[in-house]
C-alpha positions in Angstrom: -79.6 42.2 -33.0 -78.1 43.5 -36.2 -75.8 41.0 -38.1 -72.7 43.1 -37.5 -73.1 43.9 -33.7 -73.6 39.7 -33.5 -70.1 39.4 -35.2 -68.3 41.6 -32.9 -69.7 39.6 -29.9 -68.6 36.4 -31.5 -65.4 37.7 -32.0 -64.8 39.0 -28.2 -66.0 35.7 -27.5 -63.2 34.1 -29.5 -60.6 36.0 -27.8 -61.5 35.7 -24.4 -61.3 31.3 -25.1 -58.1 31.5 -26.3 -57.0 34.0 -23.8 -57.9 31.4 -21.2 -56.6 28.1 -22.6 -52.9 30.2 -22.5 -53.2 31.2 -18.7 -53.9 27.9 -17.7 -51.5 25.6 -17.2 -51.1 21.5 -19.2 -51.8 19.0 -16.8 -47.8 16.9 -16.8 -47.8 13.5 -16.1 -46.2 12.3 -13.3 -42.3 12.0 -13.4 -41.0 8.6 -13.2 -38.9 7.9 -10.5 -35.0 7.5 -12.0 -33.1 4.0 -10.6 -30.1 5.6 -8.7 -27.1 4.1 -10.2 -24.7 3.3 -7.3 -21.2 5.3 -7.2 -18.5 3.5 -7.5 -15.0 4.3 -6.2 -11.9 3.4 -8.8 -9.3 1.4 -7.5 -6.1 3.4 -7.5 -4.0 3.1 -10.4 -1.3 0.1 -10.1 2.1 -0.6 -11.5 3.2 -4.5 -11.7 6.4 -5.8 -11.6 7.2 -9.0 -13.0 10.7 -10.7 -12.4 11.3 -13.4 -15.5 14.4 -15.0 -13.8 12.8 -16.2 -10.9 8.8 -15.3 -12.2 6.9 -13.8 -9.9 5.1 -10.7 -10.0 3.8 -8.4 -7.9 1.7 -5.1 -7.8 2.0 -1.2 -6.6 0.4 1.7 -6.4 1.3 4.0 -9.4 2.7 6.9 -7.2 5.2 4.5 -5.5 8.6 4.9 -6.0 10.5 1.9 -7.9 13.5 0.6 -8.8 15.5 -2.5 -9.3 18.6 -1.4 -8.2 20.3 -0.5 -5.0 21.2 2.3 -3.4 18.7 4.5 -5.4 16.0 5.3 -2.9 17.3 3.0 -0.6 19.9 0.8 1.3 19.4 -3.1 1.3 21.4 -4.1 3.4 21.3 -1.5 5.8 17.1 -2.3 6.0 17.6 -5.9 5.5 20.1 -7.1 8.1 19.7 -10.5 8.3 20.0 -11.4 4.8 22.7 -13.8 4.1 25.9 -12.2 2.3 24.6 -14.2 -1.2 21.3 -12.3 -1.2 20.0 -11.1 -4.5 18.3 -7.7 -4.0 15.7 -7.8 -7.2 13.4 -4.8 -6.5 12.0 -2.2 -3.7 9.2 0.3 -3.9 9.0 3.1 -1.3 6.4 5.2 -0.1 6.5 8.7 -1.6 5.1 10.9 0.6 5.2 11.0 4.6 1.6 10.3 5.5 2.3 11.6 9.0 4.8 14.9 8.4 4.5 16.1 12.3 5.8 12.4 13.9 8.5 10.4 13.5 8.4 8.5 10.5 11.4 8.7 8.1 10.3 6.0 5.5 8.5 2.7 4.1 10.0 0.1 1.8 9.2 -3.1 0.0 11.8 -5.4 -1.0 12.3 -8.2 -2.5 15.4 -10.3 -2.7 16.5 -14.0 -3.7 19.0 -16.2 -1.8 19.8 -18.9 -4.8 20.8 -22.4 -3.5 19.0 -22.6 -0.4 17.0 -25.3 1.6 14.0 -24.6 3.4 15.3 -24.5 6.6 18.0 -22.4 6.2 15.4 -20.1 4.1 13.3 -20.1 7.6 15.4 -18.9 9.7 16.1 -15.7 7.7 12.7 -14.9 9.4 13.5 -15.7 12.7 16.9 -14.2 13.2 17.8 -14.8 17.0 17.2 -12.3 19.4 20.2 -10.1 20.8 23.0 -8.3 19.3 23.2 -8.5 15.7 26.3 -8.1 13.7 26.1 -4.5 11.2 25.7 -5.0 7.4 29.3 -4.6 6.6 30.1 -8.5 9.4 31.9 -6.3 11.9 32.0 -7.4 15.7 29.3 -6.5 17.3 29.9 -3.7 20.2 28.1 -2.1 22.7 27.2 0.7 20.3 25.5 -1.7 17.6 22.2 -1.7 18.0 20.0 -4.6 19.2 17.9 -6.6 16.6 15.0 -8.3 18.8 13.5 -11.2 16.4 10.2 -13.5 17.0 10.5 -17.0 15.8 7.9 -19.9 14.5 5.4 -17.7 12.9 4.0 -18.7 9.5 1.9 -16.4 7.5 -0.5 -17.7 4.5 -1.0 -15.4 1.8 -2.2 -15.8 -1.4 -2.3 -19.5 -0.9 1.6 -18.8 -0.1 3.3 -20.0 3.0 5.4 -17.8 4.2 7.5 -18.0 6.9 7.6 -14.4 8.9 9.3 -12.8 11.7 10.5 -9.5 12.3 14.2 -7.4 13.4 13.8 -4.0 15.4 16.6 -2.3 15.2 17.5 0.2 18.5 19.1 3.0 19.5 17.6 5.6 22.1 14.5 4.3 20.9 12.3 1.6 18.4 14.2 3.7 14.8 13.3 0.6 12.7 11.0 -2.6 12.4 11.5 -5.2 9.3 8.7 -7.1 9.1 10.4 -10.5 7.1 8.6 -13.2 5.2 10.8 -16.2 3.3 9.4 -19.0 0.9 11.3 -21.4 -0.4 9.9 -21.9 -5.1 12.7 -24.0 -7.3 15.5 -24.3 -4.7 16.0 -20.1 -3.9 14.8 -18.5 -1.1 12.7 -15.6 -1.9 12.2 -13.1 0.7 10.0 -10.1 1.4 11.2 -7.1 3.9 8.2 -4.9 4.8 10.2 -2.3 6.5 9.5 0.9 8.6 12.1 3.9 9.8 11.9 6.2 12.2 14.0 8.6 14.3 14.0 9.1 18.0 11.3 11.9 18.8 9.9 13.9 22.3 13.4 15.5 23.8 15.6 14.0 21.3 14.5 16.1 17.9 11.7 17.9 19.6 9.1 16.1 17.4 6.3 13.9 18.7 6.9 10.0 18.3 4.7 8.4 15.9 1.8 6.6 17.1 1.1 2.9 17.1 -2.1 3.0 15.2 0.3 5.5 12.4 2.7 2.6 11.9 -0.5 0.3 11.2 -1.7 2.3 9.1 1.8 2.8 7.1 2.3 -1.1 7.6 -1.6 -2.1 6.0 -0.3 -0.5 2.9 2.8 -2.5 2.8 0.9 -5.3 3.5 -1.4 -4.9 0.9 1.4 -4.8 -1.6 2.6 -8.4 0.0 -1.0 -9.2 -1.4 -0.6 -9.4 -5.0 2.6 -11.5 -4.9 2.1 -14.4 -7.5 4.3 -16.9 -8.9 3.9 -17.8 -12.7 1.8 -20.8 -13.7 5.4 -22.1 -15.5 
């Protein structure tokens, strides 16, 4: 074979290799499996209120409405009826949206309020208001138009390593249009008090809208309870 016919097959040669290393594919390693980082779901941003007069603190969701005064988003003494005339209302958070916009519900509210000057007993029995006719905010008589408070007596509640005493008022008219939920503790010779309350109005053939269910106003109260939850007093 002549020297230049052997240098063309040598060069065909050539290209047909490298032709064939490029159509096939590099052998990959195996991938290594990844450790799956669990998800985790962020708490929901809180507020904290902090009273320096009688220090204690408690927490709230962010979105919650708040204020230290009356009257703003709310009536004290018209949620509150058993408090005693020298009742300090110090704060109240409401719910801001109605979780249930078809039924019944009106409202949600937190308070919290001081009686100074108080002994535990008398502190007590702001939780267990007796059952029957109560008188209105405002001391009038009560008449056959003022509606009933129904109140449950003896209960005491431990949370947060605080006793509590606890009872409740339901306030009627054609039908169940509140429920105060109270807890009292007597710190440094003031009663301090807790009203976990819930309004409604009277639904079915009264306003045409369905009444709101029991497992609703659990629902509603579990997040006012879970606000009762971060109450604290200072170390000092």
């Amino acid at each position: 074979m002549k020297p230049r016919q052997l240098a063309i097959l040598f060069a065909i040669f050539f290209a047909c290799a490298a032709l064939h290393a490029q159509t096939v594919p590099a052998a990959t390693a195996p991938a290594a499996h990844s450790q799956a980082t669990p998800a985790t779901t962020a708490s929901p941003a809180q507020h904290s209120f902090h009273d320096p007069t009688y220090k204690i603190s408690f927490d709230y969701p962010a979105n919650w409405n708040f204020t230290r005064r009356d009257h703003e988003i709310s009536t004290f003494r018209l949620d509150a009826r058993t408090a005693v005339r020298t009742t300090l209302m110090r704060a109240v958070v409401s719910i801001p949206e109605n979780p249930f916009p078809d039924s019944t519900f009106s409202g949600a509210y937190l308070y919290f309020s001081v009686t100074p000057h108080l002994n535990d007993a008398a502190c007590a029995r702001q939780a267990a208001p007796a059952a029957g006719i109560m008188p209105p905010a405002g001391g009038m008589p009560a008449t056959d138009q003022t509606p009933a408070v129904q109140g449950r007596r003896g209960a005491v509640s431990e949370i947060t390593g605080i006793s509590f005493a606890h009872g409740h008022d339901e306030q009627r008219a054609i039908c169940t249009v509140q429920r105060d939920e109270i807890y009292t503790t007597l710190r440094r010779g003031a009663c301090y008090r807790f009203d976990l309350t819930i309004n409604n109005f009277c639904g079915g053939a009264v306003s045409g809208v369905r009444d709101i269910t029991p497992r609703e106003l659990d629902q509603v109260r579990s997040r006012l309870e879970a606000i009762l939850g971060t109450v604290r007093f200072d170390a000092k």
